[in-house]
N, C-alpha and C positions, 0 to 999 in steps of 0.2 A: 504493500500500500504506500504509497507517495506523500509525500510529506506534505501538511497544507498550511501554508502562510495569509495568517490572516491582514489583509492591509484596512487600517481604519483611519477613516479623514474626517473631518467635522467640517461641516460647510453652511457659506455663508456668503452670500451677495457673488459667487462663482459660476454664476450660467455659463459664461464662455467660455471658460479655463476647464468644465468639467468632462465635457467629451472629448477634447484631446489627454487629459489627464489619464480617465479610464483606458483608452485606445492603446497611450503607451503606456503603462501598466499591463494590459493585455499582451504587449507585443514583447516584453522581457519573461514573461515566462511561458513565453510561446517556444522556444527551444531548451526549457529547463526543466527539472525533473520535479519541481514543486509544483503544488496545485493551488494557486490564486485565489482569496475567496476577497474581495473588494467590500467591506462594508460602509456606508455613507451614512451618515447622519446629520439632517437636514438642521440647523438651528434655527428655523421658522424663517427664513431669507425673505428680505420683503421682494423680492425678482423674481426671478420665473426658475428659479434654479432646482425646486421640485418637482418641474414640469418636467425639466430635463434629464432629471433623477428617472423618472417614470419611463421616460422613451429610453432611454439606457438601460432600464431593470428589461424591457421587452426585448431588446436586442442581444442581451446577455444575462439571461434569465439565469441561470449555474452558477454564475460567478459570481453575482451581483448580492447585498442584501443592501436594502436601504430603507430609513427610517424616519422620520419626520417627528421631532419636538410638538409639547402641545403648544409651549411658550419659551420663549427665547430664555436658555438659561445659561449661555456663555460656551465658550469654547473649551474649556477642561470637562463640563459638565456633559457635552455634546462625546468628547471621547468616552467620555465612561460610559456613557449610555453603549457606544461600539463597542466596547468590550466586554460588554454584558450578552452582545451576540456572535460572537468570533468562533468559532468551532477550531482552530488551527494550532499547531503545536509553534510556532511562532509568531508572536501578532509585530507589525509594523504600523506606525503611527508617524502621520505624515500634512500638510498643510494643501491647501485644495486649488492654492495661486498659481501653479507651477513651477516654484521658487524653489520646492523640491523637485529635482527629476530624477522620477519613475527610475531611467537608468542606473543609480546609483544605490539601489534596495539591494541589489544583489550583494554586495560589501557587507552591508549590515546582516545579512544574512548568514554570511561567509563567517562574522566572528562571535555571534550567538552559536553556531555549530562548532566552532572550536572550542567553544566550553565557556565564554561569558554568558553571566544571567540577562545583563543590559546593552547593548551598546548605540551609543547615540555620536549623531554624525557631528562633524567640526569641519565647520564652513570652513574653507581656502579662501575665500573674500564675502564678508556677507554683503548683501545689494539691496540691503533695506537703506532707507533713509535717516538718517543723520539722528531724527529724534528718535527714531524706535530703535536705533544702535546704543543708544547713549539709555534708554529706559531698561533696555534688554538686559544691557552692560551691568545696570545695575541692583536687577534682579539675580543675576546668576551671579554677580558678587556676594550678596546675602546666602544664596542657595550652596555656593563654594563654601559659606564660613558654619551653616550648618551643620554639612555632612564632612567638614574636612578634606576637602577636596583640593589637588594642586589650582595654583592660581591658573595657569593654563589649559585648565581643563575647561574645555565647552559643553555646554547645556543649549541644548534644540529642540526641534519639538521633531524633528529626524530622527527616530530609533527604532530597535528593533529588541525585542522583550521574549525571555522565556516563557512560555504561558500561565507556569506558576507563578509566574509576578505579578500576570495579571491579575490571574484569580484573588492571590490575598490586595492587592490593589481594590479589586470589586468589593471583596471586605471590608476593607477600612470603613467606608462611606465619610460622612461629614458633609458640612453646609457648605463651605468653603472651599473645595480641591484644587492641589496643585499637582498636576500628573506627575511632572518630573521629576518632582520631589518627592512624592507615592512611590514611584517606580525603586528611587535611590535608595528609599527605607525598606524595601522590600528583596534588592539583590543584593549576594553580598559578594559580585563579581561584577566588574563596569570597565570599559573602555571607552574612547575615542576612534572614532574611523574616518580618516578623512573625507570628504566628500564635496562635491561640486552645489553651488549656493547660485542661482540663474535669478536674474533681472525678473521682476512683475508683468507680463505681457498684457495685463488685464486690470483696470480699473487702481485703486487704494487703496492702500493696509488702513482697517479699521480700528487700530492701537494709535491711543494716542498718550498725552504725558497723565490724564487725568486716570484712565485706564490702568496705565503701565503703575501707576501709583495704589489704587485698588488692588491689583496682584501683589506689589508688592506687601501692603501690610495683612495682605490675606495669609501668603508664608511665614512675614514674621509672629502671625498672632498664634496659626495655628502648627506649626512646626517646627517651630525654635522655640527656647525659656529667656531670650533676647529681652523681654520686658520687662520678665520676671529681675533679671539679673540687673539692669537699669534701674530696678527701684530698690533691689538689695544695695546697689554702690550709693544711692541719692540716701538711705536710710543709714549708712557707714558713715559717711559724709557730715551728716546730720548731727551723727554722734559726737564725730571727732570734733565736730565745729562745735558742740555747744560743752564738750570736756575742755579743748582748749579757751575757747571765751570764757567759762565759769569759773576758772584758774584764774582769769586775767583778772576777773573782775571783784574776787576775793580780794586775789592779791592786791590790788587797788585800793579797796575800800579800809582793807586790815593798814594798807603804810600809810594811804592819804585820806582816810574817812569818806565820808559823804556827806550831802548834804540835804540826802531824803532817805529818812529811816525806813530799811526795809527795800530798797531799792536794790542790792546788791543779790537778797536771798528770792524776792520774787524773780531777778532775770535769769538766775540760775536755776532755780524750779519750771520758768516757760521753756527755757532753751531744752531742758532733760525731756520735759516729762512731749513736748514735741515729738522729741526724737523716741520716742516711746511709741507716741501714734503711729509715727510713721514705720515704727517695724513693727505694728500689729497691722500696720494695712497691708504691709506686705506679707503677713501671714494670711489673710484674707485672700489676698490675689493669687496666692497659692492656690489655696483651694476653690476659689472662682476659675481658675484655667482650668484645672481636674474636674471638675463641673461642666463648664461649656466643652471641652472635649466630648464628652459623654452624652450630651443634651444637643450638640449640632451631628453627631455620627447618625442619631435617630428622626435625625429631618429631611423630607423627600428632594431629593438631589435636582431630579428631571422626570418629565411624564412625558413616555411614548403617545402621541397622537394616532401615530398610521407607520404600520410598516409592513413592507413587502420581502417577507425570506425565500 
């Protein structure tokens, strides 16, 4: 039996980019020994791009499975909905612009079969625009610093996944997701593959700075303790600032007196008992993260509308 790779795209305002997209995607495993299953999932596109879906699902009814959002719930959310349908002992996950080419899945393939659980592609030039370089830059700097990753290492949405990652991936759930990050907590083998990064033939990347910002503290809230550990150092801080002021202002009052009784011992009583609150709040926000973890895993991610397997 033939190995079958599942390729999942999440799609969105792509009418024109999608049947050349599907075509060659077809036409690399037209001489290889894997069997292609293409899953699409529509994120409610206001275009005609699930019309297109449709005439595609008819023309390559086998290969095809495609799915339709009931409402727009973003592009991670859109993935995970595909890999809730992949039957394939490796799934690929890939952008719908053309910006990935088709031709270059085979690589990624290549080094999940030599024994990585993940690997994800590293553009040779990316051909995004300037801002979504510079948003992208600084997401996957955050995402470097959580998982420990060389600073060289590139994150894309180019990869190519065991199907066990998937699966505990499907698990996870959460309000929130971030695939790349999913994927990275889940294997505990990862590479880079180099790979070709092509110009947008077709319309506008819908990332913009306000966007790129939304993702970003979506990873920092739900996949790092980055917050947690900012209000541990602001609560350190706290302390030391109000040991060394209460020092000063002893010392002060004990050689040079004052000249408002009781001055000395209430600013050292607000400065402590302060720094008091603040590291009970940060015992709260402890267990507030350990809470919303728990309480957004059981919130519905996306809702299939229509799909055709």
């Amino acid at each position: 039996m033939s190995l079958i790779v599942s390729i999942v795209i999440p799609v969105y305002r792509s009418e024109q980019s999608l049947t050349p997209l599907v075509e060659r995607i077809l036409e690399v495993f037209r001489d290889r020994s894997e069997q292609p299953e293409i899953v699409l999932v529509d994120d409610v596109s206001p275009d005609k791009s699930w019309d297109v879906l449709l005439s595609l699902k008819s023309a390559h009814p086998a290969e095809l499975k495609i799915a339709r959002l009931l409402r727009n719930s973003g592009q991670h959310n859109a993935i995970l909905c595909g890999f809730s349908l992949v039957t394939g002992d490796i799934v690929v996950t890939m952008d719908d612009d053309l910006q990935n080419p088709p031709e270059e899945i085979p690589k990624l393939i290549d080094a999940v079969e030599s024994g990585y659980d993940l690997a994800i592609g590293a553009y040779d030039s990316k051909k995004h625009d300037r801002a979504r370089n510079f948003s992208g830059g600084m997401i996957d700097r955050i995402q470097r610093g959580i998982f420990h990753l060389p600073s060289t290492f590139q994150l894309t949405s180019f990869r190519a996944a065991r199907r066990v990652v998937v699966d505990h991936v499907c698990q996870m759930g959460g309000a929130f997701p971030y695939v790349t990050s999913m994927l990275l907590a889940n294997a505990s083998s990862y590479t880079n593959v180099p790979v070709r990064h092509d110009t947008r033939p077709f319309g506008r990347s819908t990332y913009n700075l306000r966007r790129s910002l939304s993702l970003a503290g979506n990873l920092i809230f739900n996949y790092s303790n980055y917050p947690v550990y900012a209000v541990a150092l602001s609560c350190v801080g706290a302390m030391v600032f109000s040991l060394v002021y209460g020092t000063f202002v002893l010392v002060r009052a004990s050689s040079q007196g004052t000249g408002i009784p009781g001055w000395a011992s209430t600013i050292v009583i607000l400065t402590f008992f302060n720094s008091v609150v603040l590291l009970c709040n940060l015992i709260f926000s402890i267990y507030l993260a350990r809470m919303s973890q728990q309480v957004t895993r059981s919130r519905i991610q996306y809702a299939i509308r229509e799909i055709h397997e």
